[in-house]
VOBA-1610 file (N, C-alpha, C; in pm, whole numbers, padded with zeros to 5 digits, always signed):
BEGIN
Unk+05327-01791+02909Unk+05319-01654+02858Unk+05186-01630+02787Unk+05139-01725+02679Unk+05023-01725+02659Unk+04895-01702+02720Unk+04908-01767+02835Unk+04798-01766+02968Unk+04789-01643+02993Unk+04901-01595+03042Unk+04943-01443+03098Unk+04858-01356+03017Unk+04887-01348+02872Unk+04814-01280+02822Unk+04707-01245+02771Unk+04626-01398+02781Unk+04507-01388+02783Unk+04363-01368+02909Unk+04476-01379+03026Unk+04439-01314+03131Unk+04425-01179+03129Unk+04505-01108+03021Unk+04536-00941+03037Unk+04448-00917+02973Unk+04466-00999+02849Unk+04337-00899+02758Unk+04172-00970+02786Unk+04138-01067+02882Unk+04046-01013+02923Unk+03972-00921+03002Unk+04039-00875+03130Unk+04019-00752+03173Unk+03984-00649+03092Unk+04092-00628+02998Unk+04108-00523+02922Unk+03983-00487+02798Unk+03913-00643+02754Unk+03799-00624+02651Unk+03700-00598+02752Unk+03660-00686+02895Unk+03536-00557+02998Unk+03599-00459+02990Unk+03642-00450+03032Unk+03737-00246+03042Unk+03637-00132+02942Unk+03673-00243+02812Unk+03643-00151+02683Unk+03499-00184+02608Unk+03433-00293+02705Unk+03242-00293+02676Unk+03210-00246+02744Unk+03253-00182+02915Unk+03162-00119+02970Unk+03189+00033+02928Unk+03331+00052+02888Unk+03323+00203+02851Unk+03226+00234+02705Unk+03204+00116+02629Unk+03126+00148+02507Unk+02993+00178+02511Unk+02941+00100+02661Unk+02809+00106+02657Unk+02807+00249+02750Unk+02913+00301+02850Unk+02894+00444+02907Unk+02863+00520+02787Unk+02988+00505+02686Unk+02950+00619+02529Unk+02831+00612+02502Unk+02739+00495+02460Unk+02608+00503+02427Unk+02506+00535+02476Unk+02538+00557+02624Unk+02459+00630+02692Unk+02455+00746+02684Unk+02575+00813+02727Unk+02599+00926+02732Unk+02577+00968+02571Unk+02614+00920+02439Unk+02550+00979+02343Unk+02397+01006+02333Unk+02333+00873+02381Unk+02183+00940+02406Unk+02120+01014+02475Unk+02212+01033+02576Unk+02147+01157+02660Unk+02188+01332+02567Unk+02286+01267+02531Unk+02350+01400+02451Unk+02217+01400+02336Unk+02192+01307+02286Unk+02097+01376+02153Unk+01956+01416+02229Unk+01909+01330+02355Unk+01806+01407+02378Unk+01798+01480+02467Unk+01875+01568+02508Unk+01914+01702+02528Unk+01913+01824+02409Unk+01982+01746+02308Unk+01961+01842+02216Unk+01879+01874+02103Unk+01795+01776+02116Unk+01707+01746+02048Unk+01550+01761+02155Unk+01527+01798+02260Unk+01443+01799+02333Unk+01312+01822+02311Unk+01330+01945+02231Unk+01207+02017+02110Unk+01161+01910+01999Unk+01197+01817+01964Unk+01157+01748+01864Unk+01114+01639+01959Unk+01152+01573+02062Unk+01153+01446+02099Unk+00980+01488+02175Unk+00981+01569+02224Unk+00891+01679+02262Unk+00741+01653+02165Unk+00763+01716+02073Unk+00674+01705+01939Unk+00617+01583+01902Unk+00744+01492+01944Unk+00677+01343+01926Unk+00621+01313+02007Unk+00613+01340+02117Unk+00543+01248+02203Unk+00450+01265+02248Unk+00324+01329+02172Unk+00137+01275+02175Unk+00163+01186+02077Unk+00221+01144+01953Unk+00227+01028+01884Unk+00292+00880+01939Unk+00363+00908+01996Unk+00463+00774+02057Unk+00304+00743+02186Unk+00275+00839+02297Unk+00183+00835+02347Unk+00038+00727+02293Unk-00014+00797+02174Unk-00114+00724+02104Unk-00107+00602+02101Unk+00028+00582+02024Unk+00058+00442+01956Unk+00073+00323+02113Unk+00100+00413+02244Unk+00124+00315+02351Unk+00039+00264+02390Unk-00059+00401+02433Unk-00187+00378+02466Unk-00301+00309+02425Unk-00314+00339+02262Unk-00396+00278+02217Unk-00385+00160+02101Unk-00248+00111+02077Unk-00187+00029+02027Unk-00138-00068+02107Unk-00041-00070+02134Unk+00039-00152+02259Unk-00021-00203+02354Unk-00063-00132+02455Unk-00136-00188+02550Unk-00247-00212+02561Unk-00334-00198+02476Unk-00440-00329+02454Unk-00424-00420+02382Unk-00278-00491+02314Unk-00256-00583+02287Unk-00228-00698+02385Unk-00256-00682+02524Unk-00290-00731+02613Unk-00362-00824+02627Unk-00502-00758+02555Unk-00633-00823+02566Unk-00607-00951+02468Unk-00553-00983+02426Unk-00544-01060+02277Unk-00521-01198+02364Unk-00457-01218+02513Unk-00438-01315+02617Unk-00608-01411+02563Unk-00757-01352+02620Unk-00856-01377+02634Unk-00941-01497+02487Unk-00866-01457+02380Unk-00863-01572+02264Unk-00813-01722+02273Unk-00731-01768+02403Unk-00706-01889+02480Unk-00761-01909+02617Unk-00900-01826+02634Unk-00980-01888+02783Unk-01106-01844+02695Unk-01129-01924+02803Unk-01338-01879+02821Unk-01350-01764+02867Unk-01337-01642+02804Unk-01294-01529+02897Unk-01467-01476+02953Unk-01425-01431+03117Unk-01590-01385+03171Unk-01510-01273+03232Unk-01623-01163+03178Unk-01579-01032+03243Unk-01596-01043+03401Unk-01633-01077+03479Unk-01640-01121+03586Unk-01532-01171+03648Unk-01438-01284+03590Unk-01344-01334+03632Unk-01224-01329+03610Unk-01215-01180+03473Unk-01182-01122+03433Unk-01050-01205+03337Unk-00950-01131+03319Unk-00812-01230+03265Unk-00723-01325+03340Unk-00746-01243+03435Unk-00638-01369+03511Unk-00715-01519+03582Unk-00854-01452+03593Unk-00949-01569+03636Unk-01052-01657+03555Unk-01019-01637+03407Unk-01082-01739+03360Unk-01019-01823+03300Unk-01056-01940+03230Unk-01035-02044+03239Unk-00934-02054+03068Unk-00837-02131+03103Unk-00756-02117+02993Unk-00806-02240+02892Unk-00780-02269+02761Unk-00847-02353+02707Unk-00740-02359+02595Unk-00666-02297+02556Unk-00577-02293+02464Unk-00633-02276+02304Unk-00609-02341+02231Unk-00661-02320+02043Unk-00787-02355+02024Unk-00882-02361+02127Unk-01008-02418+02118Unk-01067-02328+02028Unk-01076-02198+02077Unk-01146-02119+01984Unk-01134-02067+01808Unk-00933-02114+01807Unk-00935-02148+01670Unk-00940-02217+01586Unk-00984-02343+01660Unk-01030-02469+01640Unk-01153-02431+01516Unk-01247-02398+01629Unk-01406-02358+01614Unk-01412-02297+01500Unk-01303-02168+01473Unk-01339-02030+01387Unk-01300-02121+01288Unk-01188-02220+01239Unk-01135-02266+01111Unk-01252-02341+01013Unk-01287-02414+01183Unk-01384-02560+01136Unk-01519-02517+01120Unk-01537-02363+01081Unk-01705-02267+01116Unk-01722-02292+00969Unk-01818-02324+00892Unk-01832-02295+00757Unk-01860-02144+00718Unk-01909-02074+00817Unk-01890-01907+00749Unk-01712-01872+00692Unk-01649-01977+00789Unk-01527-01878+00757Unk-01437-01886+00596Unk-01483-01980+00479Unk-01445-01954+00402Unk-01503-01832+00306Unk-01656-01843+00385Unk-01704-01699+00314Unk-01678-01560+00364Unk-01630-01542+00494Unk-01573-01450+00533Unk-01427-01448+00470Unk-01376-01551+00445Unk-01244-01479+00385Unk-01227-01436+00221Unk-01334-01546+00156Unk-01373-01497+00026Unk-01416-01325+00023Unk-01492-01303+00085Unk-01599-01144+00084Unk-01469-01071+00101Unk-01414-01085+00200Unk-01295-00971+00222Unk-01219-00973+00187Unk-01156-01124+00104Unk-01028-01082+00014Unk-01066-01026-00158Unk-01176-01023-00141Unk-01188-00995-00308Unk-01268-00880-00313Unk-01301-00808-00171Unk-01293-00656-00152Unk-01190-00600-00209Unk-01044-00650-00113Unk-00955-00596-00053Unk-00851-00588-00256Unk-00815-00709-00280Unk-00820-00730-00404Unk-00857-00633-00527Unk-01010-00578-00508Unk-01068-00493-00618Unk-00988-00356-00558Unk-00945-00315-00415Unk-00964-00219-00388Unk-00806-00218-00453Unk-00741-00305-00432Unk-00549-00306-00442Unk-00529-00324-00627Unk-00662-00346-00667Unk-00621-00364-00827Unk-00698-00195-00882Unk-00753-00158-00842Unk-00855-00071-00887Unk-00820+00075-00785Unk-00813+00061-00684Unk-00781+00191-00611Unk-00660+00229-00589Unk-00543+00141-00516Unk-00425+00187-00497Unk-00344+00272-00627Unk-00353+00250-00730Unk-00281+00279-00862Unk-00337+00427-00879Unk-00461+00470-00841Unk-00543+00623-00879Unk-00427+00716-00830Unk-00457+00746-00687Unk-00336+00836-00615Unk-00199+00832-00710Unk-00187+00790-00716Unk-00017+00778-00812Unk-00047+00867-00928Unk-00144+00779-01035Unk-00206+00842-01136Unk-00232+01010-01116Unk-00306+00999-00998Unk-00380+01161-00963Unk-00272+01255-00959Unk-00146+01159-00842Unk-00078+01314-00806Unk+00013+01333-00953Unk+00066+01231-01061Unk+00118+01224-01174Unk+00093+01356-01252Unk-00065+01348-01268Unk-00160+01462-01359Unk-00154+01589-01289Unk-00160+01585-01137Unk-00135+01728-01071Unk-00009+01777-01043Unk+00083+01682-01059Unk+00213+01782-01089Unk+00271+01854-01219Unk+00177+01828-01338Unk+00217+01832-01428Unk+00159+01976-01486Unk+00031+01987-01364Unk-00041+02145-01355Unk+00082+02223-01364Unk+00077+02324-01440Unk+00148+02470-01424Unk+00130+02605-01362Unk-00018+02574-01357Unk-00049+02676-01281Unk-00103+02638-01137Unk+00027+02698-01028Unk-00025+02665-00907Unk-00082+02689-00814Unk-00211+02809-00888Unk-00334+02852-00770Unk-00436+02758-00881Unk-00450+02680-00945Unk-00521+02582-01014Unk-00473+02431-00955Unk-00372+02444-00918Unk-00312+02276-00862Unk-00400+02289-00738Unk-00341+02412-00643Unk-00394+02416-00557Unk-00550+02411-00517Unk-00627+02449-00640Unk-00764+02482-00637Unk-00826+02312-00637Unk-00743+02216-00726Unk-00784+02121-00719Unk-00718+01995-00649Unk-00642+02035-00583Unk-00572+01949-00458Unk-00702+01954-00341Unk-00738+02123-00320Unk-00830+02139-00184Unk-00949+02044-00269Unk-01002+02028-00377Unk-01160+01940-00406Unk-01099+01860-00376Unk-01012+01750-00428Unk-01002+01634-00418Unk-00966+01564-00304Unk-00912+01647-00163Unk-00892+01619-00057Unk-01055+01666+00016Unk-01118+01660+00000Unk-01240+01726+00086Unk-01336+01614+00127Unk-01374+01488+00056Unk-01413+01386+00080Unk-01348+01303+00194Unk-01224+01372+00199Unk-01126+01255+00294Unk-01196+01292+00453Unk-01259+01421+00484Unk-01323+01480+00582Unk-01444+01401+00615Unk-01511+01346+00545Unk-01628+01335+00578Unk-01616+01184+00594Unk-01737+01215+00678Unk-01717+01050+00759Unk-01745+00928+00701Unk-01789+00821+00741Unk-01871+00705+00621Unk-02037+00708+00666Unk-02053+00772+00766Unk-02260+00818+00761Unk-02227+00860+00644Unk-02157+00972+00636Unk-02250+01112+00573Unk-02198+01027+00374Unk-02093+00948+00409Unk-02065+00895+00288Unk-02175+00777+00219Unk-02213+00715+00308Unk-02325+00625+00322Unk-02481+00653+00248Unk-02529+00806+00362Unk-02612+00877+00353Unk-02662+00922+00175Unk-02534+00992+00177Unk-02504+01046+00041Unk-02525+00877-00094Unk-02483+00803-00065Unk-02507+00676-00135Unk-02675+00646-00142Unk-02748+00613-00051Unk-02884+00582-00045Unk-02916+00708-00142Unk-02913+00829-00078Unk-02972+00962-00179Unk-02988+00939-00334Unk-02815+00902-00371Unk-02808+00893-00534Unk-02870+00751-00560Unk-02844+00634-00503Unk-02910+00504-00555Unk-02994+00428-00523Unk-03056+00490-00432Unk-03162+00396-00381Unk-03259+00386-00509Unk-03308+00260-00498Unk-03402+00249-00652Unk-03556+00315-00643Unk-03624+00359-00505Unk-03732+00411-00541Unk-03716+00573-00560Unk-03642+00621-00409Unk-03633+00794-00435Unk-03498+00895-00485Unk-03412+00773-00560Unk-03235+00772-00586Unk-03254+00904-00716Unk-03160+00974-00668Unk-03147+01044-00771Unk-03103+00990-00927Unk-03023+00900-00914Unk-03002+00838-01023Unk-03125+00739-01099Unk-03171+00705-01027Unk-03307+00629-01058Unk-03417+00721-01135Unk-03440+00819-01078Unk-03531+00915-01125Unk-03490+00991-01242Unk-03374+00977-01242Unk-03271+00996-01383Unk-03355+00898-01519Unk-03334+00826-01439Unk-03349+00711-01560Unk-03520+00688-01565Unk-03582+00703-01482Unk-03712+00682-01489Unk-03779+00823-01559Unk-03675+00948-01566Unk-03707+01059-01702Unk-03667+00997-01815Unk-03647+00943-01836Unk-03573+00901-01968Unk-03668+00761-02013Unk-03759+00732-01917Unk-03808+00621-01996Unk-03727+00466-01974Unk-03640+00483-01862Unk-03556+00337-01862Unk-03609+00283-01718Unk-03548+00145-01750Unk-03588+00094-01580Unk-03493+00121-01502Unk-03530+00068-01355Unk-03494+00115-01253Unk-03383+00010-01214Unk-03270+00095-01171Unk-03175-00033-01145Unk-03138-00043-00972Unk-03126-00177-00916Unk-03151-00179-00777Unk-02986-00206-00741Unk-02938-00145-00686Unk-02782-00079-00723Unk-02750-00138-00558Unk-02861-00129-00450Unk-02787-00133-00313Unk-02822-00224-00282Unk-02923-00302-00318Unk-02960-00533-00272Unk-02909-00534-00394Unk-02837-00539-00462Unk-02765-00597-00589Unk-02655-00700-00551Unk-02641-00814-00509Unk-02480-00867-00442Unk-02372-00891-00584Unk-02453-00847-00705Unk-02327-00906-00820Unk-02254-00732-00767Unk-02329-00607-00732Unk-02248-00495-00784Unk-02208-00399-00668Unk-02215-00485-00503Unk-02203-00458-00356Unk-02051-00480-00354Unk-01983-00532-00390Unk-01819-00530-00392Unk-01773-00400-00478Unk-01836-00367-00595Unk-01776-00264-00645Unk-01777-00131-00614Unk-01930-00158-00562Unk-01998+00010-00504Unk-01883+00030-00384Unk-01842-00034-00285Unk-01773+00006-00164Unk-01649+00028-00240Unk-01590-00038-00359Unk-01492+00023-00417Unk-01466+00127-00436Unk-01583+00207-00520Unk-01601+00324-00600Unk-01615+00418-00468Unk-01677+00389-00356Unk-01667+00501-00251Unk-01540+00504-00177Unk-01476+00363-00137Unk-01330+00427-00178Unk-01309+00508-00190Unk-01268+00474-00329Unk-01154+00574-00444Unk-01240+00697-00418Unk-01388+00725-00469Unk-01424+00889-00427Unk-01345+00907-00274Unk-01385+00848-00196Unk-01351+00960-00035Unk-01207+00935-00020Unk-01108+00875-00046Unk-00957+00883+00004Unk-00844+00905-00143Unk-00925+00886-00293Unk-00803+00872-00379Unk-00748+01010-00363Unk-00780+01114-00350Unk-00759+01258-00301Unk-00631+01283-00224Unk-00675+01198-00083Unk-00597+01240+00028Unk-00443+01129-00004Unk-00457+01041-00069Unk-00404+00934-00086Unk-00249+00987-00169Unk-00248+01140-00239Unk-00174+01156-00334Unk-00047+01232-00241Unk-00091+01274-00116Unk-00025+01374-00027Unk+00117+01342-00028Unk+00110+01216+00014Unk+00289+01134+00012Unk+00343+01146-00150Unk+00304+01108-00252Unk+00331+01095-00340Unk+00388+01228-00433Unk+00298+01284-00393Unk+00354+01458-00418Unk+00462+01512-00367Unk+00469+01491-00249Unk+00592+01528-00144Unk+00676+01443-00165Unk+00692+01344-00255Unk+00833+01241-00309Unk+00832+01356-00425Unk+00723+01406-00544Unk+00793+01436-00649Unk+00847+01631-00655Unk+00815+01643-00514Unk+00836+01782-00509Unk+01002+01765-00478Unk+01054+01693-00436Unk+01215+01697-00400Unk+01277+01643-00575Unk+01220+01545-00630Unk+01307+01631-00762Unk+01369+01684-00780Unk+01505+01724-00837Unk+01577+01851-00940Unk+01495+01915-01016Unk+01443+02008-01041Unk+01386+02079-01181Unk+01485+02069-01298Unk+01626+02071-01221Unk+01717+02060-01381Unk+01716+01887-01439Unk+01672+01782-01353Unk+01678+01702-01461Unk+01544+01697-01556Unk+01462+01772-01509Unk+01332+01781-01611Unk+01394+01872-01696Unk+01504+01964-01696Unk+01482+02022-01847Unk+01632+02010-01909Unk+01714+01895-01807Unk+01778+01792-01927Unk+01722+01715-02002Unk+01603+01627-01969Unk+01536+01584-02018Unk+01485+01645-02140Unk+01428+01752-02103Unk+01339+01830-02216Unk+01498+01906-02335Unk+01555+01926-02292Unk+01679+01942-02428Unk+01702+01824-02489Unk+01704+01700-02423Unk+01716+01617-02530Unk+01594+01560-02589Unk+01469+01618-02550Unk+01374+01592-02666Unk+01231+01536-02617Unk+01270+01472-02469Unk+01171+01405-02376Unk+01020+01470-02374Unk+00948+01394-02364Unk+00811+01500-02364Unk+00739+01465-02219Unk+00626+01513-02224Unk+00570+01535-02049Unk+00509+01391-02061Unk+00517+01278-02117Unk+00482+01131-02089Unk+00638+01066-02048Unk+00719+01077-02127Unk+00839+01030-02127Unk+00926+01111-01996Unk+00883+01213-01968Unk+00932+01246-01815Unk+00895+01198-01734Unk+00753+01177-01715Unk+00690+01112-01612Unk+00737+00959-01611Unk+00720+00887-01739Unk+00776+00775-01711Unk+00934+00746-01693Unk+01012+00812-01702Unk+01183+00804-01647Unk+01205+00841-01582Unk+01164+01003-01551Unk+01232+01055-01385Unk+01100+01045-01262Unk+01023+01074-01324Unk+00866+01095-01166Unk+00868+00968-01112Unk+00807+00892-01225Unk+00794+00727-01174Unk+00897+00647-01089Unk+01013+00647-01168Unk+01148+00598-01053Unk+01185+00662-00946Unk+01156+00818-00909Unk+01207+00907-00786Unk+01097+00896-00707Unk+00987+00798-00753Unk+00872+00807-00614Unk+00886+00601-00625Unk+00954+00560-00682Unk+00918+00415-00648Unk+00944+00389-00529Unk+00997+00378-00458Unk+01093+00359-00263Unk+00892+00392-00195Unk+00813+00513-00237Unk+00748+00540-00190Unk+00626+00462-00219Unk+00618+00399-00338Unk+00495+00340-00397Unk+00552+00208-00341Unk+00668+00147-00333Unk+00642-00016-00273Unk+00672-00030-00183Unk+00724+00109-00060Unk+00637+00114+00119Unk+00499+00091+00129Unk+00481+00205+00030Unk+00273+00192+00084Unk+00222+00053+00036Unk+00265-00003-00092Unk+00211-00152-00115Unk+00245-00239-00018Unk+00363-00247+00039Unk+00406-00331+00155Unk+00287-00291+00261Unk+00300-00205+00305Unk+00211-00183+00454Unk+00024-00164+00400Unk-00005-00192+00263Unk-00097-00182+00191Unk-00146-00361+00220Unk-00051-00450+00213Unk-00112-00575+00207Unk-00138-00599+00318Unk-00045-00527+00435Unk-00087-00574+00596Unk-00215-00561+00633Unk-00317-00499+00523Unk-00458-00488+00561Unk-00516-00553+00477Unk-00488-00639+00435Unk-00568-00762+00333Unk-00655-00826+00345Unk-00679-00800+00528Unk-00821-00904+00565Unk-00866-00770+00656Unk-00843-00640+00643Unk-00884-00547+00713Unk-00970-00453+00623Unk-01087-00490+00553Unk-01189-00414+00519Unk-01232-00267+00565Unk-01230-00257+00692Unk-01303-00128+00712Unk-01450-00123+00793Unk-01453-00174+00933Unk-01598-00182+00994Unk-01703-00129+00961Unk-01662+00026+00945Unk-01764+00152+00985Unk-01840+00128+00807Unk-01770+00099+00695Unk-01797+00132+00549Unk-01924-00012+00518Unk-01873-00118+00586Unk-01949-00253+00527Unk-02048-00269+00628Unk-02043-00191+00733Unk-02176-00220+00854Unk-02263-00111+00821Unk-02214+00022+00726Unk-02380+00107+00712Unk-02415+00061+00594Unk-02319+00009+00456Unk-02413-00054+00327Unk-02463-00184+00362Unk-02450-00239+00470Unk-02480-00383+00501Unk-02640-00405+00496Unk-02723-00463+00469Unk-02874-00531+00433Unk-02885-00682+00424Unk-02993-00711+00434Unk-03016-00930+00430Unk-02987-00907+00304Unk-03000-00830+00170Unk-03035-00897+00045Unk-02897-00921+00012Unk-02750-00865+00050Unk-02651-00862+00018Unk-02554-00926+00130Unk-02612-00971+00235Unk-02540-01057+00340Unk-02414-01152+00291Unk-02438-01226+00172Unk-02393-01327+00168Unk-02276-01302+00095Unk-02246-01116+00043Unk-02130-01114-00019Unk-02067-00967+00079Unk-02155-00916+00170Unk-02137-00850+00262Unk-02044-00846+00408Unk-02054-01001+00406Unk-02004-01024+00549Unk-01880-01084+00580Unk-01804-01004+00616Unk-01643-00986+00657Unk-01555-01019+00798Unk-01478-01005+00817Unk-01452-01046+00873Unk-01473-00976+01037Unk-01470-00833+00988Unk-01472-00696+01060Unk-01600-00694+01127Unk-01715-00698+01029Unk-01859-00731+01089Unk-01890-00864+01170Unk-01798-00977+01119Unk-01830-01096+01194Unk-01782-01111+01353Unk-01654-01016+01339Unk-01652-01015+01464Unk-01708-00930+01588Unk-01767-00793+01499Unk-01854-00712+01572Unk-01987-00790+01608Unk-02069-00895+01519Unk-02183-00940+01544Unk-02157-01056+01681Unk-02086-01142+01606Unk-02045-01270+01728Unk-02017-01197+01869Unk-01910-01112+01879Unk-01812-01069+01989Unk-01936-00982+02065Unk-01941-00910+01987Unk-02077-00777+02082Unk-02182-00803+02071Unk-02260-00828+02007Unk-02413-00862+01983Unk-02379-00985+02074Unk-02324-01102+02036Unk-02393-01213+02099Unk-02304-01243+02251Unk-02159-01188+02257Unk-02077-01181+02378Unk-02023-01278+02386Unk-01941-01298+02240Unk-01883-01448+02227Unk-01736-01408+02254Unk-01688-01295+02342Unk-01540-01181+02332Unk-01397-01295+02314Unk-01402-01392+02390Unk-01301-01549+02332Unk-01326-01534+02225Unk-01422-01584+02120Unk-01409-01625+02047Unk-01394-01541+01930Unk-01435-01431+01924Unk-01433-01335+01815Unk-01306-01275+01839Unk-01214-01257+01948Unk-01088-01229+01957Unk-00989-01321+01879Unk-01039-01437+01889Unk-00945-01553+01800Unk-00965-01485+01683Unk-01066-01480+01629Unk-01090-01401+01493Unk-01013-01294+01401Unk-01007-01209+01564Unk-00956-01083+01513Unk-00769-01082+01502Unk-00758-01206+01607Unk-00598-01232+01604Unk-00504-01331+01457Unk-00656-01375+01423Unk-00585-01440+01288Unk-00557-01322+01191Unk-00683-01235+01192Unk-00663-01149+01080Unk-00526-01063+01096Unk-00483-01034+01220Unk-00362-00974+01271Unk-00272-01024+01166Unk-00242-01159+01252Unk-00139-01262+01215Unk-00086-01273+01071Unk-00216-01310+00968Unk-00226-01294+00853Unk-00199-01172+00806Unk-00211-01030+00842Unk-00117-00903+00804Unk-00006-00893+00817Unk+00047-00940+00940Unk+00189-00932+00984Unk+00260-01041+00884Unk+00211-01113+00909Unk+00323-01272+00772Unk+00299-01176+00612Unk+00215-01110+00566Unk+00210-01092+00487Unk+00261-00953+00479Unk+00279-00851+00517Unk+00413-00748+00514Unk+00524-00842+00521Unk+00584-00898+00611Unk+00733-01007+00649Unk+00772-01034+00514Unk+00659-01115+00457Unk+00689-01148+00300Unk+00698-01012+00201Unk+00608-00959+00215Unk+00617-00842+00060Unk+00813-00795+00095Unk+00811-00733+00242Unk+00907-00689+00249Unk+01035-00782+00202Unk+01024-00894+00271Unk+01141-00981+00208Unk+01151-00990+00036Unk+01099-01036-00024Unk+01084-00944-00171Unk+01121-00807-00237Unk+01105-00752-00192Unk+01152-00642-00234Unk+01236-00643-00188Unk+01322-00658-00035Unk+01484-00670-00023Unk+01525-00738-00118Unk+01473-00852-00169Unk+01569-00937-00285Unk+01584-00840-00384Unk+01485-00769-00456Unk+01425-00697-00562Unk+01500-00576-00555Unk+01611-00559-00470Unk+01672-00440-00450Unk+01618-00334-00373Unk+01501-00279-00326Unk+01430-00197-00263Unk+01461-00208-00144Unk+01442-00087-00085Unk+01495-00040+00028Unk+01387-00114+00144Unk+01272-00164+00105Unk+01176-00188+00215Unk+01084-00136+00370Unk+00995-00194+00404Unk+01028-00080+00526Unk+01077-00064+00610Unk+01186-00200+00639Unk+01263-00201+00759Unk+01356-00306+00753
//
């Protein structure tokens, strides 16, 4: 009898996985049907991310051959960890990881915290053709490119025709050499930073504190709270979920400097605290056509983002936070 019935109810559990997986179909066709207009909307973004994300992660094969454009991927010669052999055992590479983690470092101790700060002080504006007046300045740098950000740098500091120089050379002081300086080449790319993105940087942060209640700000304020003590009990906790996403997906770029920013301040006099990982692989890979080997390069720095979100995120799941996934 036993047998019997476990003969029955297996039929009966296929029976009831293939009808589960018909439901799940048929529910997804049902949502994107009805959802068509949105799925719609998404897709120059899903597009992007395929095109120019995804499928040139392809190329990343060519970091285990001798790769020759000629013989292309499938025809050159496989070699396996040779090339990360090379990049570990390179003596540049502890100075490439020094230069760019203690960029990345100044930028995560010194820049990430502004935006927070910024949008903090601009919600606290009352008058909102004045918020607005200074939301549009402070987003306007985010426009402009890193020439014209660059450009604008030589103008103010260059030490012979720098506006700031000539400042000081009215005044009777010496001249300070601000762009071959390597003690003050980590900070300057800081400070242009924070000028060109702390602006644009506040957009998310605002749009966490605009969903707020207004009535718990003026429970607050009946029992006595003042505009520091609001900010620190209700603003601060109703945007945290949002401040330790962006830190999470903030560390995944820890060895990701920024090409375009460290290749126009780049010069010999500052090489040696200049050179990253971003430039090393533009010089090796393109200049010299080392594409194996500077791909190994570029796949560690990957690697090393990805383990290092895995971790922040696992942390903060312990830590109670929602994480990013």
């Amino acid at each position: 009898m036993e047998r019997m019935a476990l003969v029955q109810s297996e039929p009966m559990a296929s029976g009831n996985s293939t009808k589960s997986r018909a439901q799940r179909k048929g529910g997804i066709l049902r949502d994107l049907r009805r959802d068509k207009y949105l799925y719609l909307l998404a897709l120059p973004g899903v597009l992007f991310f395929l095109i120019f994300k995804f499928v040139p992660m392809w190329g990343v094969v060519i970091s285990f051959q001798n790769y020759s454009p000629f013989a292309g991927i499938t025809g050159s010669e496989w070699v396996g960890l040779e090339h990360f052999e090379r990049f570990f055992s390179n003596p540049d590479f502890m100075l490439l990881f020094r230069n760019t983690m203690a960029i990345n470092m100044l930028s995560l101790v010194l820049f990430f915290p502004l935006p927070i700060l910024l949008s903090l002080l601009l919600n606290e504006l009352r008058s909102v053709v004045y918020q607005r007046v200074v939301q549009s300045i402070v987003y306007m740098p985010h426009f402009l490119s890193w020439v014209i950000i660059s450009g604008l740098t030589f103008l103010l500091f260059a030490k012979g025709e720098g506006l700031f120089n000539k400042m000081l050379e009215g005044f009777g002081l010496a001249k300070i050499d601000f762009l071959t300086n390597p003690d003050s080449f980590w900070m300057m790319l800081t400070v242009q930073s924070i000028w060109k993105e702390c602006g644009w940087g506040t957009i998310l942060f605002l749009a966490a504190m605009a969903s707020i209640d207004p009535g718990v700000y003026e429970a607050a304020k009946i029992d006595g709270a003042g505009r520091l003590r609001q900010m620190w009990s209700i603003t601060l906790p109703a945007i945290r979920n949002v401040i330790i996403t962006l830190l999470i997906l903030r560390l995944g770029h820890m060895l990701d400097v920024g090409f375009e920013q460290v290749f126009l301040m780049y010069n010999g006099a500052v090489s040696q605290v200049a050179e990253v990982f971003d430039t090393y692989v533009y010089r090796v890979g393109i200049q010299q056509g080392e594409f194996s080997y500077s791909t190994a390069a570029g796949l560690f720095k990957s690697i090393v983002g990805l383990v290092l979100v895995v971790i922040a995120n696992w942390i903060s799941k312990k830590m109670g936070e929602e994480g990013v996934y």
